[in-house]
N, C-alpha and C positions, 0 to 999 in steps of 0.2 A: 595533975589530972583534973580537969573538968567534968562536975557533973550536970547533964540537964535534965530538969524535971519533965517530968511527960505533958503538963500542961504548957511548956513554952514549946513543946512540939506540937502540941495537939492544937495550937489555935491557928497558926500557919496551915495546917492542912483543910479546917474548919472553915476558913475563909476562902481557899482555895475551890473548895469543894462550893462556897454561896455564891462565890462568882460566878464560878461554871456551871452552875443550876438558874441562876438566876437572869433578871432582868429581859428573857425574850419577850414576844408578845405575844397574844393568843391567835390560835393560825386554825382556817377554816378551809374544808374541804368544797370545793363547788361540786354542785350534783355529778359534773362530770369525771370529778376525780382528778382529770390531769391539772389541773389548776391549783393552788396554794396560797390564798389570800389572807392579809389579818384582816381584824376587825377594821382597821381603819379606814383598807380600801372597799371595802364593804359600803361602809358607810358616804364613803367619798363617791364610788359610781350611782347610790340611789342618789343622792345632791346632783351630779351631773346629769342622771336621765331625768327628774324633776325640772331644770331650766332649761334642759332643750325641749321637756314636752308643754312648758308655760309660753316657749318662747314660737309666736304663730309662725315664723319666718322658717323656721327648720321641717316641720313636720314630721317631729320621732318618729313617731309609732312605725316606722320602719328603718329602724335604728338599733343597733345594739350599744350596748356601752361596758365594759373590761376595767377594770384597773388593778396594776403590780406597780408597787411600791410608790404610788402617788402617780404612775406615767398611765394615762387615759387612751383606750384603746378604740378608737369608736367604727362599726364596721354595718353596712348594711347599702339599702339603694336610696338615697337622697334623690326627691321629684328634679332635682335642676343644680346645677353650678353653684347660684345662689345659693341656695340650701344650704349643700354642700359645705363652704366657705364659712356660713354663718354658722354651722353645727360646731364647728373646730373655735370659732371666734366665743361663740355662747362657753363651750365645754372652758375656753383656758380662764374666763373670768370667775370661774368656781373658784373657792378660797381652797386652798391645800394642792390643787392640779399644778404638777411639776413639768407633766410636758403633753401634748396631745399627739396623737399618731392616726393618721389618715388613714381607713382600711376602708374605706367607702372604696362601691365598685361604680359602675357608669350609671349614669339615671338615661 
């Protein structure tokens, strides 16, 4: 008959139990609720709206800018094509922007 002591059971479920506790990231509510952002992408769309509002060729300030999971969501009315083009070219040379997503409507 084998016996085991309670401590070679108890650290298999101890471990068990910090893996599955651990490691997420910290996750914020947008004012709106239906949204679910970490900190990162928090951090990653103020750095996007910053170089498109540095950048004279785009003209934010009628822009918005989103991001889930690194993928930039940028939506609003850009004055012209150009703009346009260049809001998406500005957003992907952001360090960390994994992909950009066009939701500009017609200027």
């Amino acid at each position: 008959m084998i016996k085991l002591s309670t401590t070679c059971l108890a650290a298999p479920m101890l471990a068990t139990t910090l893996i599955a506790c651990g490691g997420g990231s910290y996750q914020h509510r947008t004012e709106t609720g239906n949204t679910v952002a970490n900190s990162m992408d928090l951090h990653l769309a103020e750095r996007v709206r910053h170089a498109l509002a540095a950048d004279e060729r785009v003209a934010a300030g009628s822009l918005t800018v989103n991001v889930r999971e690194g993928v930039v969501y940028i939506s609003g009315s850009p004055r012209d094509s150009a703009a346009r083009q260049q809001a998406v070219v500005t957003a992907r040379r952001v360090p960390g922007v994994r992909s950009v997503v066009d939701n500009m409507g017609f200027y």
